[in-house]
TORKOL-4160 file (C-alpha; in steps of 0.2 Angstrom, whole numbers, padded with zeros to 4 digits, m for minus):
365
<pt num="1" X="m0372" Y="1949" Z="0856"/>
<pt num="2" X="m0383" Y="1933" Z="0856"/>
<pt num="3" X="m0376" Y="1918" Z="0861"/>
<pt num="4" X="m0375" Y="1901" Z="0851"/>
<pt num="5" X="m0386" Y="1889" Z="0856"/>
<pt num="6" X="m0378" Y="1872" Z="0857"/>
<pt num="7" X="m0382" Y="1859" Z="0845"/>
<pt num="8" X="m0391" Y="1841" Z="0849"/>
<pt num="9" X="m0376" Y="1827" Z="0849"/>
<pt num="10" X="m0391" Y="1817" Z="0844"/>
<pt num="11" X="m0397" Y="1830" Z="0829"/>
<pt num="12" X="m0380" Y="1832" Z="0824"/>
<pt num="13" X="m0375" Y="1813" Z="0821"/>
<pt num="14" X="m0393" Y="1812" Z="0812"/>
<pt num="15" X="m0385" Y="1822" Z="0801"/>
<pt num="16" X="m0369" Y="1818" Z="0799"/>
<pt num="17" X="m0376" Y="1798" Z="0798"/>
<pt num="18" X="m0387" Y="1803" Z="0781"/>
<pt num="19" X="m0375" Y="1815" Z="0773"/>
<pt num="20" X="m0363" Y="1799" Z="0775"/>
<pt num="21" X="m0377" Y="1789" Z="0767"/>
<pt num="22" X="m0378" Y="1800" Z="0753"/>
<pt num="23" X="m0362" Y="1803" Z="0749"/>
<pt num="24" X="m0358" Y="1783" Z="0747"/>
<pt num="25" X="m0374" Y="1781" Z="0739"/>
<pt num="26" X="m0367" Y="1795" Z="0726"/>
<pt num="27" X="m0350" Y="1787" Z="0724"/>
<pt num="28" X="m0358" Y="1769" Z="0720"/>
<pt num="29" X="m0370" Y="1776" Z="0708"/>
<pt num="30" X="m0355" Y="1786" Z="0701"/>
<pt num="31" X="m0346" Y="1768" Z="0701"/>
<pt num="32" X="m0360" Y="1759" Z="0693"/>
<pt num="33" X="m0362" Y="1773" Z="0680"/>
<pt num="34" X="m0344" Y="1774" Z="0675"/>
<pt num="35" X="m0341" Y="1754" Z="0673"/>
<pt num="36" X="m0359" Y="1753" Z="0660"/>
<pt num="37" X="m0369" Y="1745" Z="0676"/>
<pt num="38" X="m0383" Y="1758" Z="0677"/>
<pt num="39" X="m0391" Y="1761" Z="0662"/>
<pt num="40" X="m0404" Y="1775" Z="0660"/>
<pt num="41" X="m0422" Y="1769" Z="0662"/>
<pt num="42" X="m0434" Y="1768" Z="0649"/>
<pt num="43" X="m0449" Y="1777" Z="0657"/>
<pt num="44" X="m0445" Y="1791" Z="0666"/>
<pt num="45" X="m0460" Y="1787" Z="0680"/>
<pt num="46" X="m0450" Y="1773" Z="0686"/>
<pt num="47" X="m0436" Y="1780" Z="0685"/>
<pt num="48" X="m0440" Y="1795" Z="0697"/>
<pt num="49" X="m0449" Y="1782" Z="0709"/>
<pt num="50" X="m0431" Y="1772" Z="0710"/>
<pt num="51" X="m0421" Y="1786" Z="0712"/>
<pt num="52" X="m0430" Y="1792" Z="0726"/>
<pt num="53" X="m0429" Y="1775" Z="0734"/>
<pt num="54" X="m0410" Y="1774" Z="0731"/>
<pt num="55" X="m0410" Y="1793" Z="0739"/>
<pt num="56" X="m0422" Y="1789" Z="0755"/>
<pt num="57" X="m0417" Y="1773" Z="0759"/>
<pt num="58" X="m0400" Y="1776" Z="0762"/>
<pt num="59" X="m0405" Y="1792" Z="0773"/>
<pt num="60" X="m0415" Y="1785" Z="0783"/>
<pt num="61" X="m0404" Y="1771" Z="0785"/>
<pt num="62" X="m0390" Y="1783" Z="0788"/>
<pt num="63" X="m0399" Y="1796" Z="0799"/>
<pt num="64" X="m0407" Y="1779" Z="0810"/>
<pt num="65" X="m0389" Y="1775" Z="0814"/>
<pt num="66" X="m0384" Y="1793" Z="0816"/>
<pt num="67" X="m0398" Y="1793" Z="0830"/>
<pt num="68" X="m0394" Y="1777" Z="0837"/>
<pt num="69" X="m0375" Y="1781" Z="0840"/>
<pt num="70" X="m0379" Y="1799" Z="0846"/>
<pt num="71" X="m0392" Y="1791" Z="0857"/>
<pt num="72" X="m0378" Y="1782" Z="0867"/>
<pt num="73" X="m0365" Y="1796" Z="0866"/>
<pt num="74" X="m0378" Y="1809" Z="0874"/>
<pt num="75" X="m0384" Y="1795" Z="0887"/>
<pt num="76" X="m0364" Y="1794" Z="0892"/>
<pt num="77" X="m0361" Y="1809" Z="0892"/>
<pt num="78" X="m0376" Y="1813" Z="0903"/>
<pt num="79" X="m0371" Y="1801" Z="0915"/>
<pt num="80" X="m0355" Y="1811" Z="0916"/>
<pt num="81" X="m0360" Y="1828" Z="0916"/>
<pt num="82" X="m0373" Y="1825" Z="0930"/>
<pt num="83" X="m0357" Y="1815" Z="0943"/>
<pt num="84" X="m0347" Y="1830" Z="0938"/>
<pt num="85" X="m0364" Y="1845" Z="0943"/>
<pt num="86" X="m0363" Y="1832" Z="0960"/>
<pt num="87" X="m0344" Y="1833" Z="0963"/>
<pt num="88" X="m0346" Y="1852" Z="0961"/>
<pt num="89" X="m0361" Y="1853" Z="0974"/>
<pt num="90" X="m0349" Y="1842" Z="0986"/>
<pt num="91" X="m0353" Y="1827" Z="0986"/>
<pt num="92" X="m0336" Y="1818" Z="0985"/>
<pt num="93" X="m0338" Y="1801" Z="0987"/>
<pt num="94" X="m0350" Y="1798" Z="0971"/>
<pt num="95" X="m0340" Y="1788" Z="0962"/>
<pt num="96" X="m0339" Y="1789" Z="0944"/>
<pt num="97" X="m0351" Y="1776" Z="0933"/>
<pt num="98" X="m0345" Y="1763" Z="0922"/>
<pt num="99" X="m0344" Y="1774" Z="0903"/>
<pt num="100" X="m0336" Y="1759" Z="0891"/>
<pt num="101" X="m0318" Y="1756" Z="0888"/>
<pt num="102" X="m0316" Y="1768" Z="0875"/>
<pt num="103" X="m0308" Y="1787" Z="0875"/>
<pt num="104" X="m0326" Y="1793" Z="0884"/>
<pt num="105" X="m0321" Y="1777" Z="0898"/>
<pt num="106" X="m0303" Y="1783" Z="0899"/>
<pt num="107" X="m0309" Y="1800" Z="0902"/>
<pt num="108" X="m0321" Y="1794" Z="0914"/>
<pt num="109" X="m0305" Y="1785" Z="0924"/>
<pt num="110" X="m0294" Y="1799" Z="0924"/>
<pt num="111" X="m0307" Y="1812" Z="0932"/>
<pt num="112" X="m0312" Y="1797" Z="0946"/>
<pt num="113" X="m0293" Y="1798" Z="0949"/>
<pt num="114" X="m0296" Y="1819" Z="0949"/>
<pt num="115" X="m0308" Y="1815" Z="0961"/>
<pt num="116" X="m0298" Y="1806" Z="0973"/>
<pt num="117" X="m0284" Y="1819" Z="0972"/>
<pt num="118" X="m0298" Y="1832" Z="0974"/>
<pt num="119" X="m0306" Y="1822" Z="0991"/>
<pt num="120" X="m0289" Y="1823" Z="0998"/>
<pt num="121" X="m0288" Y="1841" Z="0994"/>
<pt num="122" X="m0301" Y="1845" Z="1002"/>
<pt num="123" X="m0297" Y="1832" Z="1021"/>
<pt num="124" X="m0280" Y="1843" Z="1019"/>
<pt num="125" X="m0290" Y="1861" Z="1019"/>
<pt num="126" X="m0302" Y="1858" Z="1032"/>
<pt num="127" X="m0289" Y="1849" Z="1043"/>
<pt num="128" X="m0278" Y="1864" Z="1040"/>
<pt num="129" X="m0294" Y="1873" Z="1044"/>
<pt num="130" X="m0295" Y="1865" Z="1061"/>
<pt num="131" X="m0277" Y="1867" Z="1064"/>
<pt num="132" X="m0279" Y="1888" Z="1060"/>
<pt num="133" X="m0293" Y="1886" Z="1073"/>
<pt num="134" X="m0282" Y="1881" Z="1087"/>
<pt num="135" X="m0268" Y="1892" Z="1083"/>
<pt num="136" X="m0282" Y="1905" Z="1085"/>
<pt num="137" X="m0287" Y="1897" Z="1101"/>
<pt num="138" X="m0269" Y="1901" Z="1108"/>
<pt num="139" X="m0269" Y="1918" Z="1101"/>
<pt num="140" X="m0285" Y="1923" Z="1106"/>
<pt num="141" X="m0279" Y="1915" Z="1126"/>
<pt num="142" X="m0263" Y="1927" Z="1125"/>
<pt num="143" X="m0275" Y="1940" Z="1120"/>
<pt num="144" X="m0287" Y="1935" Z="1133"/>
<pt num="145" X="m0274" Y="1938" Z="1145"/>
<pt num="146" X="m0267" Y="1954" Z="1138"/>
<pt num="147" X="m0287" Y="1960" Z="1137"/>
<pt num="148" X="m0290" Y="1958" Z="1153"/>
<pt num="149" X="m0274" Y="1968" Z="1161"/>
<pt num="150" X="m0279" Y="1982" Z="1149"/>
<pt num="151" X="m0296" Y="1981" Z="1155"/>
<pt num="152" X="m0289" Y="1979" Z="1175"/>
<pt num="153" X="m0278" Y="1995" Z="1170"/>
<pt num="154" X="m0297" Y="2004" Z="1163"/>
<pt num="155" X="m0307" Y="1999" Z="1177"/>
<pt num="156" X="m0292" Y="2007" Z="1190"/>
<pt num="157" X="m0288" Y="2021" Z="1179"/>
<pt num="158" X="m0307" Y="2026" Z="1175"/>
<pt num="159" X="m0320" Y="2021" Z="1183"/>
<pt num="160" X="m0310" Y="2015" Z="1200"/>
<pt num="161" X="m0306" Y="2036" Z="1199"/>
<pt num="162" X="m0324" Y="2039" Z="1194"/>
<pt num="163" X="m0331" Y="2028" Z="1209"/>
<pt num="164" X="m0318" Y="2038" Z="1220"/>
<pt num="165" X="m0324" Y="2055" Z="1216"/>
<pt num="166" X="m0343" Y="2052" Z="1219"/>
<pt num="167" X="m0339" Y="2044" Z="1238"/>
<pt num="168" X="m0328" Y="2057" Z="1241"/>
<pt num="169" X="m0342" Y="2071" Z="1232"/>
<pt num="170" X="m0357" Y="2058" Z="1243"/>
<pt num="171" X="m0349" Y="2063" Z="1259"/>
<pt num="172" X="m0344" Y="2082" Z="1258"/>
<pt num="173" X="m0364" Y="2084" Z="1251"/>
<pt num="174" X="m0369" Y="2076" Z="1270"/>
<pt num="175" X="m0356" Y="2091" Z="1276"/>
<pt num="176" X="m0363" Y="2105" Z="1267"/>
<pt num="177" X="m0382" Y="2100" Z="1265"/>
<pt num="178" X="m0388" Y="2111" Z="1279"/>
<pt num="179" X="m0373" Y="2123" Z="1278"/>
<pt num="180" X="m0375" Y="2129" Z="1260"/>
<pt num="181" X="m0394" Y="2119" Z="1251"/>
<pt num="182" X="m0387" Y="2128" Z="1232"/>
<pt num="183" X="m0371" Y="2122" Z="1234"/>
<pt num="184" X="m0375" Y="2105" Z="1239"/>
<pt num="185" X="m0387" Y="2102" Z="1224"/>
<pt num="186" X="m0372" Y="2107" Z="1212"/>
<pt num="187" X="m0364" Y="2094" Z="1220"/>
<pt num="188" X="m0377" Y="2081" Z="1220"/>
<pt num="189" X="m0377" Y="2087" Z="1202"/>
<pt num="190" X="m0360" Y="2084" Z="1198"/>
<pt num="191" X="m0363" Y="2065" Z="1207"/>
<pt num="192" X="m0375" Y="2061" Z="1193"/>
<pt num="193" X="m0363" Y="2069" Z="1181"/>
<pt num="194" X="m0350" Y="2057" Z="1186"/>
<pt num="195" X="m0360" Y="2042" Z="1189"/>
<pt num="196" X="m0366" Y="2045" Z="1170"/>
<pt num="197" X="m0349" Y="2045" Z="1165"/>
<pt num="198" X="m0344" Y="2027" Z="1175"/>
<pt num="199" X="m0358" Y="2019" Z="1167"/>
<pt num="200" X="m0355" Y="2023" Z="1151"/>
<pt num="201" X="m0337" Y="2018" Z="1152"/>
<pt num="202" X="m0343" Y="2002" Z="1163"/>
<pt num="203" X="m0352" Y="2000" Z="1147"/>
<pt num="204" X="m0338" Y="2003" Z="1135"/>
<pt num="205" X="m0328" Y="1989" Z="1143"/>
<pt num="206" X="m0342" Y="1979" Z="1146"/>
<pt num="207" X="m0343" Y="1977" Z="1126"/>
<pt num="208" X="m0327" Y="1969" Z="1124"/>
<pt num="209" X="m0332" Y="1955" Z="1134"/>
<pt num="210" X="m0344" Y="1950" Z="1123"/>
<pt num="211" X="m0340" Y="1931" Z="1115"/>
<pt num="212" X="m0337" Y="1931" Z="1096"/>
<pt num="213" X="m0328" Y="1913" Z="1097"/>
<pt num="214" X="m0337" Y="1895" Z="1099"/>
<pt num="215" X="m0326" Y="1893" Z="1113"/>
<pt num="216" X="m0326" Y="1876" Z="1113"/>
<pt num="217" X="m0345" Y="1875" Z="1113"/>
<pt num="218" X="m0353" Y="1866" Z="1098"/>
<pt num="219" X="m0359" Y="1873" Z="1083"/>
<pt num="220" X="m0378" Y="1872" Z="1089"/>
<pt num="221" X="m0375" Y="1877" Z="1106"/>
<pt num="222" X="m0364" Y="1890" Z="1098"/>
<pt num="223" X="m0378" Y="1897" Z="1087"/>
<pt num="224" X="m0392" Y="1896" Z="1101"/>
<pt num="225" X="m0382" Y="1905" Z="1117"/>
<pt num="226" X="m0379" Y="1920" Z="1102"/>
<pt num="227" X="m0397" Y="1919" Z="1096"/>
<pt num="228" X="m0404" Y="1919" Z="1116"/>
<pt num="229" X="m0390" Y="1933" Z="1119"/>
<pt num="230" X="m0397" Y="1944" Z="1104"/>
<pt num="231" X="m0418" Y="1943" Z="1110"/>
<pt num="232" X="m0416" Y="1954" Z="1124"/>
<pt num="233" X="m0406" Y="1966" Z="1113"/>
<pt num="234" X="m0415" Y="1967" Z="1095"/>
<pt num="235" X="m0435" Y="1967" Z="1089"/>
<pt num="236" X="m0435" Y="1952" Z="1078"/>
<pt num="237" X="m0439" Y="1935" Z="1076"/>
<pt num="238" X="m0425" Y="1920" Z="1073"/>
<pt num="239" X="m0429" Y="1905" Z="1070"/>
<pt num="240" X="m0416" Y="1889" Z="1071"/>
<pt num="241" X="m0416" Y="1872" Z="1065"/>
<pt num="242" X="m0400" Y="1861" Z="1067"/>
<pt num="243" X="m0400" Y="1841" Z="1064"/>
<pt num="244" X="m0397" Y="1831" Z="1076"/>
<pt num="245" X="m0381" Y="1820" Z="1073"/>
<pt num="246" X="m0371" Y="1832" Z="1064"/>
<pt num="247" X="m0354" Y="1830" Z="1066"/>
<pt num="248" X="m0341" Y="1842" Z="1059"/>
<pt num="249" X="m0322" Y="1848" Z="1061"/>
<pt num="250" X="m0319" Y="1860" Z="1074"/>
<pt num="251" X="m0313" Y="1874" Z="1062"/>
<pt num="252" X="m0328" Y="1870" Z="1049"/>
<pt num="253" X="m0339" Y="1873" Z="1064"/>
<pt num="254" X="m0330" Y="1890" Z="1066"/>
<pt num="255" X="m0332" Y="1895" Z="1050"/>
<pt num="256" X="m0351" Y="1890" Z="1049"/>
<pt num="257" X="m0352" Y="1900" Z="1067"/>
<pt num="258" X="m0344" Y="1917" Z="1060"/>
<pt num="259" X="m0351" Y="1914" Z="1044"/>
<pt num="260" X="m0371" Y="1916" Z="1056"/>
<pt num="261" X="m0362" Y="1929" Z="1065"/>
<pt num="262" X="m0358" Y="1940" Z="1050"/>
<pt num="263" X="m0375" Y="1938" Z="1040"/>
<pt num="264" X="m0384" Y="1941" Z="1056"/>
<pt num="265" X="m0375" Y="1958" Z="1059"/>
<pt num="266" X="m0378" Y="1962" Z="1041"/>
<pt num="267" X="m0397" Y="1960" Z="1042"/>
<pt num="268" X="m0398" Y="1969" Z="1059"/>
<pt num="269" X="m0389" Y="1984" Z="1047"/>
<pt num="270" X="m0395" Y="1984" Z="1033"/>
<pt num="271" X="m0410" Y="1972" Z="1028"/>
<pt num="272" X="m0422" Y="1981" Z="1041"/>
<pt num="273" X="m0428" Y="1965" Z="1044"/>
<pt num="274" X="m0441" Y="1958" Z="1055"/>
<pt num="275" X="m0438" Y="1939" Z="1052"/>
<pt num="276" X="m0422" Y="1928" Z="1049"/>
<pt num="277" X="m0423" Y="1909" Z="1045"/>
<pt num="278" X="m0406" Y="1900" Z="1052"/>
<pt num="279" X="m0407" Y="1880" Z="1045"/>
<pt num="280" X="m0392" Y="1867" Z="1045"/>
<pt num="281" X="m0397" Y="1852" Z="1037"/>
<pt num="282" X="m0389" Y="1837" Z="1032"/>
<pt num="283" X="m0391" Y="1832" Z="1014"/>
<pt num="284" X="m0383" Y="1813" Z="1009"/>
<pt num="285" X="m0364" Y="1818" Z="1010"/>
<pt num="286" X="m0365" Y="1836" Z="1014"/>
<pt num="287" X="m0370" Y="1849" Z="1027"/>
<pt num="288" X="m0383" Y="1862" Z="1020"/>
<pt num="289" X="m0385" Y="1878" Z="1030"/>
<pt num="290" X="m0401" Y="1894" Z="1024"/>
<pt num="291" X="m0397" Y="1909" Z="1031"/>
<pt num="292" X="m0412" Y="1921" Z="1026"/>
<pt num="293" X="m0420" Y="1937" Z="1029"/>
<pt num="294" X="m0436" Y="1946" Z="1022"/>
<pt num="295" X="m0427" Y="1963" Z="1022"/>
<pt num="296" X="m0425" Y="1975" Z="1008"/>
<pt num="297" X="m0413" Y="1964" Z="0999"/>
<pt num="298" X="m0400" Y="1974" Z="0988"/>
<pt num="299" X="m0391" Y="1973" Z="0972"/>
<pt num="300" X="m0380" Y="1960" Z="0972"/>
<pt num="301" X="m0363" Y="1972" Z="0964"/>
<pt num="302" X="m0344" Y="1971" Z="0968"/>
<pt num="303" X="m0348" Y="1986" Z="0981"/>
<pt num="304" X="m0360" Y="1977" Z="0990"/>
<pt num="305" X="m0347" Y="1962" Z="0989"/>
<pt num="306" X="m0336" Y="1972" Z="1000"/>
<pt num="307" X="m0345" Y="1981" Z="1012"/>
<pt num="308" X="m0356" Y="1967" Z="1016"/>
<pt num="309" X="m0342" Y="1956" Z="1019"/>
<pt num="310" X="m0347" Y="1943" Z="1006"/>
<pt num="311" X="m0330" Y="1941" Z="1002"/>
<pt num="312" X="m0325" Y="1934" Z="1017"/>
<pt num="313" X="m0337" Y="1924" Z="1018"/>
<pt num="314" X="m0333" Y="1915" Z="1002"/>
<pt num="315" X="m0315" Y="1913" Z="1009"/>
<pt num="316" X="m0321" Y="1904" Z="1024"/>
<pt num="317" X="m0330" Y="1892" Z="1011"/>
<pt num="318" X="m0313" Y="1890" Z="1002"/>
<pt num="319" X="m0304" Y="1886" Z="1017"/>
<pt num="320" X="m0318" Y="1870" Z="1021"/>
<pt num="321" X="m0318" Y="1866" Z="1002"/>
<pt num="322" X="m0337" Y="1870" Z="1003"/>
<pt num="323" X="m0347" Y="1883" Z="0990"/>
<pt num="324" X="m0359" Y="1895" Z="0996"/>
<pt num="325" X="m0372" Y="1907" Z="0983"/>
<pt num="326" X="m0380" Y="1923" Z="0985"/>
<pt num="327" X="m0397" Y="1924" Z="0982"/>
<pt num="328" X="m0406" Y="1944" Z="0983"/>
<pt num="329" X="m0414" Y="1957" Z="0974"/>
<pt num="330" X="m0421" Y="1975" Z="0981"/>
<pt num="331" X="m0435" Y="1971" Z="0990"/>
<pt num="332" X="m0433" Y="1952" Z="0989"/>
<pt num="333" X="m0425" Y="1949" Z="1005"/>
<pt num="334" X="m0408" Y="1941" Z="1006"/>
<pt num="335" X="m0403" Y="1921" Z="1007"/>
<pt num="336" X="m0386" Y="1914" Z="1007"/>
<pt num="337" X="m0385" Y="1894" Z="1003"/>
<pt num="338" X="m0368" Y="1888" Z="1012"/>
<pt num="339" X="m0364" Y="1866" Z="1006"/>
<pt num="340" X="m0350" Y="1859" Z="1016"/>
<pt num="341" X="m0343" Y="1843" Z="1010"/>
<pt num="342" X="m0343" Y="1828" Z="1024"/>
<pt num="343" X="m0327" Y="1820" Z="1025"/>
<pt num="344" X="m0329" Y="1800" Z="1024"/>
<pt num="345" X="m0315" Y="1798" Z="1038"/>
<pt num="346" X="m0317" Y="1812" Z="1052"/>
<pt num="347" X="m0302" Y="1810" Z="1064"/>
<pt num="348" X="m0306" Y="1805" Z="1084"/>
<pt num="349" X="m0309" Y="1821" Z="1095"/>
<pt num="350" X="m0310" Y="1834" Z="1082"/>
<pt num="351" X="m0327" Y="1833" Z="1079"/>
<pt num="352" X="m0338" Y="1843" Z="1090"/>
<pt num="353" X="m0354" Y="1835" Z="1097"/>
<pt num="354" X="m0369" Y="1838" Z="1090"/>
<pt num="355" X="m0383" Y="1844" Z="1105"/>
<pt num="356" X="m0402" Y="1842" Z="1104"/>
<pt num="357" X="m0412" Y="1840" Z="1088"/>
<pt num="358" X="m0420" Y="1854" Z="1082"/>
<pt num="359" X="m0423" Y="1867" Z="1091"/>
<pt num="360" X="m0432" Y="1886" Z="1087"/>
<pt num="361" X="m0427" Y="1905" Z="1094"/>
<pt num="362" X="m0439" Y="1918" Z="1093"/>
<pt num="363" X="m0432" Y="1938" Z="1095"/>
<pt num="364" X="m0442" Y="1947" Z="1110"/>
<pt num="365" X="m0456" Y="1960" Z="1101"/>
C-alpha cells in the first residue's frame, strides 16, 4: 500500500483562501440578486468579461492571502521542526526560537519547558551511569580478589603439579640415560608431553588476565593500550582519531570503551576485515564516535540484532541518553554512528582527562 504523500501547508491555505473568496463572492452576488441590486446585463460580452472579473479577482485575492498566511505557518513551523530534529540528534541546550504569542508560541513554550525536564533526564542517566560504573569498580575488586585465589589454587593444582612431574621425570632421564637409551627417550617424550600440557594451561589462565575495564585510564588511553595490545595478535589495520579536549563522565567513557570493544570483536568474527576506522569527534554540544569496517557487511535483521550484540549496544546508548544507527548492507562493510550528548555542567573529578590529540594505530601485517 502506497503511502500518502503529505500536502503543502502553503498549497493547502491557497486553497482554502480562494474557495473562501469564492464562496463570499457567491453569497454577495446572491445578496445583490435577491434585494433587485444586479440586474442582468444587456450584452452578453460584457457581461461574461464582468463575471470573470468578479470570479478572478477574488481568487486571486483569496489564494495571495491563503499563500501569505501559509507562508508564515510553514516558516514556523520549520523553525520548530528543525530545534526538535536537533534535540533528537542531542543537542540539548538549543533553545527554542521565539514562534509568536499565539497557540504555535504556547506550543513552542511548553516543549522548551519539555526540554529542560528532558536535559535533566539525561544529567540524571549518565550520573547514574557513572555511579553503575563505580559500583562495577567494587565488584570487579571483589572479584579481582576472588580471581586471583582461583587462579593461585590453578597454578598449585595444575601447572605447580605439572612443573613437578617434569623435574622429577628431568632427573630420573639423567639416571637411566646410559642404563636403558629407549626407555629414557619415552621419558624425555613424556617431558615434552607434560610440558605441552603446562603451557597450554599457563595459557588458559593467562587469558583471564586480559583487561576488558578502562581501569581508571582514559577513554583514549583506554582505546590505544587495547589497539597496541591487538597488532601483535591480528592481520589488520586500525586507525584512531580522538579530539583533544574531550571531556566526558566516567561511566560514559565506559560505555564508549565496551561499545569499541564489542564492534571490534564483531569485525575480527565476522566482517573478515582487513581495515577498521575508529573516530571520536566533537561536534558543537555533542561527542561523535565512527566505528567502521570494510568487511562483508550483513543484513541488518532482528537475528543479526542479537547475535551481534547490537542490542546491547543500544542499551549502553540508553543508559548515556545518547543514540546510536547501524549503517550495513552485504558487501558494504559495516559503520556504527554513536552521538553522546555533553552535559553543560560536568561535576569536578568525574570527568576523565582527555590525553594527546590525535593519534593513529595501524595492525601488524
Amino acid at each position: 500500500m502506497n503511502e500518502r504523500k503529505p500536502s503543502s501547508i502553503i498549497s493547502r491555505s491557497m486553497r482554502e483562501g480562494a474557495l473562501l473568496s469564492f464562496a463570499l463572492l457567491l453569497i454577495v452576488l446572491y445578496m445583490l440578486y435577491t434585494y433587485g441590486y444586479f440586474k442582468p446585463f444587456a450584452d452578453w460580452e460584457i457581461g461574461v468579461r464582468t463575471v470573470a472579473g468578479l470570479l478572478l479577482l477574488p481568487l486571486a485575492l483569496g489564494a495571495g492571502w491563503g499563500f501569505y498566511q501559509g507562508f508564515r505557518m510553514k516558516r514556523r513551523l520549520d523553525r520548530l521542526r528543525e530545534t526538535l530534529l536537533l534535540w533528537e540528534k542531542g543537542n540539548l541546550r538549543l533553545s527554542m526560537p521565539p514562534l509568536g504569542d499565539d497557540e504555535l508560541g504556547r506550543l513552542g513554550e511548553q516543549l522548551e519547558t519539555i526540554s529542560g525536564k528532558w536535559e535533566d533526564q539525561v544529567t540524571t542517566l549518565q550520573r547514574l551511569s557513572t555511579n553503575n560504573a563505580q559500583l562495577a569498580e567494587q565488584a570487579r575488586m571483589t572479584a579481582i580478589v576472588e580471581e586471583r585465589q582461583r587462579l593461585a589454587r590453578e597454578l598449585h593444582d595444575a601447572v605447580s603439579q605439572q612443573l613437578f612431574a617434569i623435574s622429577m621425570t628431568a632427573t630420573a632421564v639423567g639416571r637411566t640415560l646410559e642404563k636403558d637409551f629407549d626407555k629414557a627417550q619415552r621419558q624425555i617424550a613424556l617431558i615434552e608431553e607434560m610440558a605441552a600440557v603446562a603451557q597450554s594451561e599457563m595459557r588458559a589462565l593467562l587469558l583471564h588476565l586480559r583487561p576488558v575495564y578502562l581501569d581508571g585510564k582514559g577513554l583514549e588511553q583506554g582505546i590505544r593500550e587495547l589497539i597496541k595490545e591487538l597488532k601483535v595478535k591480528v592481520p589488520m589495520d586500525i586507525v584512531f582519531e580522538m579530539d583533544p579536549g574531550i571531556q566526558l563522565l566516567k561511566g560514559v567513557e565506559n560505555h564508549l570503551f565496551r561499545i569499541v570493544q564489542e564492534a571490534i570483536s564483531n569485525t575480527l568474527r565476522h566482517a573478515k576485515a582487513t581495515r577498521m576506522e575508529i573516530r571520536i569527534h566533537r561536534r558543537g554540544d555533542t561527542v561523535r564516535m565512527t566505528l567502521r569496517d570494510d568487511g562483508v557487511g550483513f543484513e541488518l535483521d532482528e537475528e543479526k540484532q542479537t547475535s551481534y550484540g547490537l542490542s546491547n549496544m543500544r542499551e549502553r546508548m540508553t543508559e548515556t541518553g545518547g543514540s546510536i544507527q547501524f549503517i550495513t548492507a552485504p558487501g558494504r562493510g559495516t559503520r556504527i554512528e554513536v552521538v553522546v550528548p555533553l552535559l553543560a555542567e560536568e561535576p569536578e573529578g568525574t570527568a576523565a582527562p582527555a590525553g594527546g590529540g590525535r593519534t593513529e594505530e595501524h595492525g601488524a601485517q
